[in-house]
Backbone bond lengths (Angstrom), bond angles and torsions (degrees), N, CA, C in turn:
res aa  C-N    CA-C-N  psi(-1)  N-CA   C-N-CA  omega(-1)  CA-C   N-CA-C  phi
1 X - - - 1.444 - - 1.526 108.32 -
2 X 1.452 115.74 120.28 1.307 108.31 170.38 1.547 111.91 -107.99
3 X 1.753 107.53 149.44 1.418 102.67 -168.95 1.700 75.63 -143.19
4 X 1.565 92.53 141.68 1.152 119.83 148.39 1.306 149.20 -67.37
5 X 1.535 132.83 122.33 1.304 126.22 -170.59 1.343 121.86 -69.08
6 X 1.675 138.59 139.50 1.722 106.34 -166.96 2.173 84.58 -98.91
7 X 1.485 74.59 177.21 1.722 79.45 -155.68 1.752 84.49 -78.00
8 X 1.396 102.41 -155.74 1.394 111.56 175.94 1.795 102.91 -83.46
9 X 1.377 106.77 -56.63 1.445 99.47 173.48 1.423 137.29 -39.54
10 X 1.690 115.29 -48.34 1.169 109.89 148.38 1.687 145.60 -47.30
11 X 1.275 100.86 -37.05 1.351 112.24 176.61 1.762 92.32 -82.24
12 X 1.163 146.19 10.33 1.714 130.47 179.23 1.904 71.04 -115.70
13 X 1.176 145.70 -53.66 1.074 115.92 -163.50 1.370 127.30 -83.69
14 X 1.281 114.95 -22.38 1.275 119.02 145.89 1.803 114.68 -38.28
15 X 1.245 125.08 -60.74 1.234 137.54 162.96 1.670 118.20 -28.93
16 X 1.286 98.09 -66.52 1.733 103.56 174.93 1.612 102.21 -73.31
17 X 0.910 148.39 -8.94 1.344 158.93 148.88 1.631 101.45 -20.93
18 X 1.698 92.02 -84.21 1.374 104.57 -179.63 1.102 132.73 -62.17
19 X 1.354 107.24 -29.63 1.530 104.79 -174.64 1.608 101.45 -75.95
20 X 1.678 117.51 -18.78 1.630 97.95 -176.66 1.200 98.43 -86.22
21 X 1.411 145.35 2.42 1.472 120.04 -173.89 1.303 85.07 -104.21
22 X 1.520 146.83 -40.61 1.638 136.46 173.25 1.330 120.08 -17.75
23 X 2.082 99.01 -54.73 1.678 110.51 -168.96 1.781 84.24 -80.77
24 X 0.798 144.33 -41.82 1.771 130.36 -153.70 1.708 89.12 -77.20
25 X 0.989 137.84 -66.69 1.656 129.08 166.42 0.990 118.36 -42.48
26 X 1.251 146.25 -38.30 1.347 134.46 171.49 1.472 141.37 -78.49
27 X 1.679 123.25 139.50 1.587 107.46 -170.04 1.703 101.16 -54.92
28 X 1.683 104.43 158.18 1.162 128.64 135.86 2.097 106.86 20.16
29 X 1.212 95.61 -76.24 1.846 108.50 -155.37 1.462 94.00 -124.55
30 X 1.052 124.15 84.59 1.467 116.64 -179.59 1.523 89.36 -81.09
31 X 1.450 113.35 174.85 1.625 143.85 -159.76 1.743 93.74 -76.21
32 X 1.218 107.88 163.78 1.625 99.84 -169.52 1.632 100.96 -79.43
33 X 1.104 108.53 -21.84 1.754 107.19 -173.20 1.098 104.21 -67.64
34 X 1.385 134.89 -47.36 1.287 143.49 167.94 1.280 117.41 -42.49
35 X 1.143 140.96 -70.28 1.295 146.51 132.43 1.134 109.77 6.21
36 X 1.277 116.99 -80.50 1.527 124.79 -145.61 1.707 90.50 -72.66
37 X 1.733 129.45 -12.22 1.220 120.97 -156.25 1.687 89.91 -90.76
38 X 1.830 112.47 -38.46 1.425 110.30 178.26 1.273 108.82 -60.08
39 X 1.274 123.10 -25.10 1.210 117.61 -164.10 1.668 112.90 -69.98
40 X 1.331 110.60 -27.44 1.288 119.31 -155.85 1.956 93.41 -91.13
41 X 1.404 97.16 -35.00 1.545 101.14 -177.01 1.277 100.72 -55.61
42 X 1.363 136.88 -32.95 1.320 133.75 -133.02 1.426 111.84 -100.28
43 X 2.229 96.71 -40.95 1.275 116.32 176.34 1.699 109.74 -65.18
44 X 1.575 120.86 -40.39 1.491 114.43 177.53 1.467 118.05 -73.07
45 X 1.565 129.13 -38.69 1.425 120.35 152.20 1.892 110.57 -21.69
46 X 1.165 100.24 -67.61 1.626 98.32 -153.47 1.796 99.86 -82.03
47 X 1.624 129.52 -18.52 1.170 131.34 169.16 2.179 92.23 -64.40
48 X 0.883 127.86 -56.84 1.377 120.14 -177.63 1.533 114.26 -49.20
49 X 1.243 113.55 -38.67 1.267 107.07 -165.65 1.843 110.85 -93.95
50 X 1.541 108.37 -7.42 1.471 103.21 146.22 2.392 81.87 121.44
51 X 1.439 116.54 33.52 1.156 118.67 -173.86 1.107 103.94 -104.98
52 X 1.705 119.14 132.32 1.414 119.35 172.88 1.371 99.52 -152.22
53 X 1.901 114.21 157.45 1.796 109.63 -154.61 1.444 121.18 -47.09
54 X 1.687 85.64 -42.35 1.968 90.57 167.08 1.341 138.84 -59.97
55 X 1.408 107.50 7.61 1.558 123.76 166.64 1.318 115.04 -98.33
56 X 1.090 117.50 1.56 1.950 128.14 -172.47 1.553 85.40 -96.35
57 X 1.269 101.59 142.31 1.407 119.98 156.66 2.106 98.73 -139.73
58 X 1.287 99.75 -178.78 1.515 123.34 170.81 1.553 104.50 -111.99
59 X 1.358 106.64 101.24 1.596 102.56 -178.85 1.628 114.03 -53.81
60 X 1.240 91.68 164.58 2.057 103.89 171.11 1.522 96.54 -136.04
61 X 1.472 99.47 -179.87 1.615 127.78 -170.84 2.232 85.67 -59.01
62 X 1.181 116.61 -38.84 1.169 119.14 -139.63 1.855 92.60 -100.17
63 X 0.654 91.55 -7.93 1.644 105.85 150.55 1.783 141.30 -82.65
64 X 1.326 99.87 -31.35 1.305 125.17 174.17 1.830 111.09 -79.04
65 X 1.106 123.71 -171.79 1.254 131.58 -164.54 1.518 94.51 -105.81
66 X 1.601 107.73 -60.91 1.455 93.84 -157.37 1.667 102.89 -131.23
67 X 1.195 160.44 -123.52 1.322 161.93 -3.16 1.414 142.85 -11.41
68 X 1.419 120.78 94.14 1.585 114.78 170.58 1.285 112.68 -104.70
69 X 1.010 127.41 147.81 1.547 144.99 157.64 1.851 93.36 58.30
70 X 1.419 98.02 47.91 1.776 91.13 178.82 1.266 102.41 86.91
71 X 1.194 134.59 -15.58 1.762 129.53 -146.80 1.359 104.40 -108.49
72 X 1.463 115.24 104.34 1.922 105.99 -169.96 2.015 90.87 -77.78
73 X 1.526 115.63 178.75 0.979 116.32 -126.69 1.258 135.92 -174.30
74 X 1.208 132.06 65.85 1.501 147.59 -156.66 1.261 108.73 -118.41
75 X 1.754 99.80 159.60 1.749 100.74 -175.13 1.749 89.18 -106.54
76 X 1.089 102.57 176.32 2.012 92.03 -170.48 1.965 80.43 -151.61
77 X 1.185 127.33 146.09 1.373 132.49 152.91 1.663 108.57 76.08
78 X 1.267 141.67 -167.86 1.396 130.34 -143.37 1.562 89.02 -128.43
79 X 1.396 137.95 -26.16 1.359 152.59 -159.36 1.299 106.50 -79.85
80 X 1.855 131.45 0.27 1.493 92.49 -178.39 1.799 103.14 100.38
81 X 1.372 111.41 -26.81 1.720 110.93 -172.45 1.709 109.99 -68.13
82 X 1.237 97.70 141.09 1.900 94.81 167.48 1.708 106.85 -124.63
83 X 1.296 86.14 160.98 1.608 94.98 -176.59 1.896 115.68 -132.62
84 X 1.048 130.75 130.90 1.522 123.31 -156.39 1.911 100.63 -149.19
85 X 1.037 77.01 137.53 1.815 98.44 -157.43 1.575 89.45 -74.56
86 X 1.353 99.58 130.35 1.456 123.49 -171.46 1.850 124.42 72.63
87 X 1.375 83.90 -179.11 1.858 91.44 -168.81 1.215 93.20 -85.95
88 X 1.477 115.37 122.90 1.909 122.61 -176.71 1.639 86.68 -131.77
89 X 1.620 97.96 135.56 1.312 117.74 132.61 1.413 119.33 9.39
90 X 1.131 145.08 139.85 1.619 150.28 172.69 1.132 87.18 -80.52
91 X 1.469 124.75 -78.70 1.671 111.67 -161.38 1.190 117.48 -73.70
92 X 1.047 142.84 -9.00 1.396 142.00 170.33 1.321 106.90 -67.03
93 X 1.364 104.99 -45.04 1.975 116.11 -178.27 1.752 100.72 -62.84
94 X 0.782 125.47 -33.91 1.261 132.67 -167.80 1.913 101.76 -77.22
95 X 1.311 101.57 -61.70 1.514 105.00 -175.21 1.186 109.01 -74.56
96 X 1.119 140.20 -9.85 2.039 149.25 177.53 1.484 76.97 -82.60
97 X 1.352 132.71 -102.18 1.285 146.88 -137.73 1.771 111.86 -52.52
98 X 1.458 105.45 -30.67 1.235 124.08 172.62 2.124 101.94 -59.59
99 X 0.979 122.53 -61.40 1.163 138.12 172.26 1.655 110.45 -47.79
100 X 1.531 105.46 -45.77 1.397 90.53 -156.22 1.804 97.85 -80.03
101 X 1.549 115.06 -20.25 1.666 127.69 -157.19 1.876 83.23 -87.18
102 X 1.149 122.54 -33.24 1.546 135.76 161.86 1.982 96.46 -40.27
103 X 1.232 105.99 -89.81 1.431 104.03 -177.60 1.542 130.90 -57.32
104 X 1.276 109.99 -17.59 1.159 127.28 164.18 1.231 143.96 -49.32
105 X 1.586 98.23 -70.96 1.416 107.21 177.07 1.522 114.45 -125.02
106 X 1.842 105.23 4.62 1.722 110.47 157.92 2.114 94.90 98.23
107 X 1.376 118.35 -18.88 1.499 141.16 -163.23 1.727 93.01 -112.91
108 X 1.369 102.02 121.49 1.373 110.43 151.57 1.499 146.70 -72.22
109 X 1.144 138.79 141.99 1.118 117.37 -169.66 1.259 125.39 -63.17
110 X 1.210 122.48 -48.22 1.603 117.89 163.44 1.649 111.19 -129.15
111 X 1.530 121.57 144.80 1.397 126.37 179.97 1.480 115.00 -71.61
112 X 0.954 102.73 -42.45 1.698 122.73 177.98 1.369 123.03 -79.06
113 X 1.117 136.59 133.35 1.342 162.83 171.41 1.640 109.03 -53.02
114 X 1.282 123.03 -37.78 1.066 154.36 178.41 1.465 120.67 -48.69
115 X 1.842 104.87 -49.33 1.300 124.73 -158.84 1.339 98.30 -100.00
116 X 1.595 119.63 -10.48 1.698 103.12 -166.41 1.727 92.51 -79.61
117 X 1.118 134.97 -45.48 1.343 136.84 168.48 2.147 111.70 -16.86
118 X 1.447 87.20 -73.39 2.199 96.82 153.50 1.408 120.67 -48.96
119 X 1.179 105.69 -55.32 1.478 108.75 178.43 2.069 110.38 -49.97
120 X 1.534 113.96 -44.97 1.097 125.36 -153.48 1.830 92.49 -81.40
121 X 1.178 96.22 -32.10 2.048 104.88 -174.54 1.768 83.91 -75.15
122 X 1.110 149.77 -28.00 1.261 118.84 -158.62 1.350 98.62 -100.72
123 X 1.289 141.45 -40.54 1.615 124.71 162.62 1.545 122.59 -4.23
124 X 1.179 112.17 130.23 0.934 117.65 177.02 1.759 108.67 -150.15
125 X 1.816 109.74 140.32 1.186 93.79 158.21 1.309 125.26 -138.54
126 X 1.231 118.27 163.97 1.568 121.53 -156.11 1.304 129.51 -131.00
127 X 1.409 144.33 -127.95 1.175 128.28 146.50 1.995 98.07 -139.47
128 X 1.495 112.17 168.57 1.188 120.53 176.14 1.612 121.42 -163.94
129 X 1.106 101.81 178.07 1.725 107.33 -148.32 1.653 91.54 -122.33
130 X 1.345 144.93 123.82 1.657 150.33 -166.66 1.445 108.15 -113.04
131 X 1.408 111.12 97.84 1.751 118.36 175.39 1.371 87.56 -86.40
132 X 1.471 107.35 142.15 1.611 120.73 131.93 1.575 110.24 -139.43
133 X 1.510 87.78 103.15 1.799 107.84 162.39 1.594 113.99 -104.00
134 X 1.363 125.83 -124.76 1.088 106.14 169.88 1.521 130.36 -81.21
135 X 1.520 104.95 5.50 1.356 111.43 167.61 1.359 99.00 -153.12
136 X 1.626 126.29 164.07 1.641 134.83 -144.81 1.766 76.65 -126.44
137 X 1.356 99.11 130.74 1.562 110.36 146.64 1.780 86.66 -165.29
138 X 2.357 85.49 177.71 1.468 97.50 175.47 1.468 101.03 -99.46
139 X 1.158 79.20 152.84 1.791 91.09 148.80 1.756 119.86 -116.58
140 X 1.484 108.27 122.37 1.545 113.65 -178.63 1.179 97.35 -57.10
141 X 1.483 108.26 158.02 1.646 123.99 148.23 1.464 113.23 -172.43
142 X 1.818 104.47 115.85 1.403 111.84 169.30 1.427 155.17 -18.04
143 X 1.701 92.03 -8.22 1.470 121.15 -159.01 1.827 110.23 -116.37
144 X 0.908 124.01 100.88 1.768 130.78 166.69 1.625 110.27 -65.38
145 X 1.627 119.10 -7.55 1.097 104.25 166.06 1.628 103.33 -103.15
146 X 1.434 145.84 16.28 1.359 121.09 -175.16 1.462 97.53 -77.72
147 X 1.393 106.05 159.96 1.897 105.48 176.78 1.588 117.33 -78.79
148 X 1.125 101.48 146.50 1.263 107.05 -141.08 1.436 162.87 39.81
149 X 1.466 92.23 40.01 1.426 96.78 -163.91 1.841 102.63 -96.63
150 X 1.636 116.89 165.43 1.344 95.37 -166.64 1.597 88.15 -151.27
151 X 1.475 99.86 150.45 1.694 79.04 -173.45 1.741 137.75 -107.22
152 X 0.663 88.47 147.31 1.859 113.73 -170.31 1.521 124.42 -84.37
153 X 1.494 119.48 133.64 1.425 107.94 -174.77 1.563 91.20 -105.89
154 X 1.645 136.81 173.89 1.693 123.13 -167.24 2.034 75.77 -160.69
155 X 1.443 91.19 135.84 1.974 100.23 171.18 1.436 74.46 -107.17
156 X 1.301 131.94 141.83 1.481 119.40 150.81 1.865 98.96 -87.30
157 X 1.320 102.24 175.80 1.406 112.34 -152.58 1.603 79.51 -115.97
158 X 1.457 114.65 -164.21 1.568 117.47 -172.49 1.523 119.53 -111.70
């Protein structure tokens, strides 16, 4: 039987795995032990993947990819998703992101008139955590109190 070793990355995403379904199952204020147990899941995920405080920054516009309609502006994941620094508007998020996936990849986000209505229900915004090591992404997290986290609006893509 041959079995494969999972790399470190897998085993940190496996890691952040759990800890996001912990916070999505759990009330509001879980007990501090609880807490303190996500907390620890959360800190070895990102210790695996090579994260330490001096890799946190507070993103800016000049961090992002683009700006539309005021709206700074990144694509995040392989689907088409965008992500835009701070709590925006649903339809604004929709018509910025529409523009920027426009300049982007030359393809609009939706053809139909129909879909921006879907498009506008799937907005969502959240909060997130900004590595730059040798490459810049976020990391989500359910929580407005983790340190440094700052918040983020996300279209998911399809």
């Amino acid at each position: 039987m041959i079995t494969t070793v999972p790399t470190v990355y897998e085993i940190a995403d496996l890691l952040h795995g759990a800890h996001h379904t912990l916070r999505r199952n759990w009330p509001q204020d879980p007990p501090r032990g609880i807490q303190d147990a996500l907390d620890t899941i959360q800190r070895s995920a990102r210790s695996l993947e090579g994260w330490t405080p001096d890799c946190q920054f507070t993103p800016t516009a000049g961090d992002m990819f683009a700006v539309h309609h005021g709206v700074a502006l990144a694509p995040y994941g392989d689907d088409s998703s965008c992500i835009a620094l701070g709590h925006i508007d649903q339809e604004l998020m929709v018509q910025a992101a529409g523009e920027f996936m426009l300049d982007l990849t030359g393809e609009p986000l939706t053809r139909r008139p129909a879909h921006r209505a879907r498009l506008i229900d799937r907005v969502r915004r959240t909060w997130a955590v900004y590595w730059r090591t040798d490459r810049q992404w976020f990391d989500f997290d359910d929580d407005q109190r983790t340190p440094g986290a700052v918040p983020v609006t996300i279209l998911p893509g399809d």
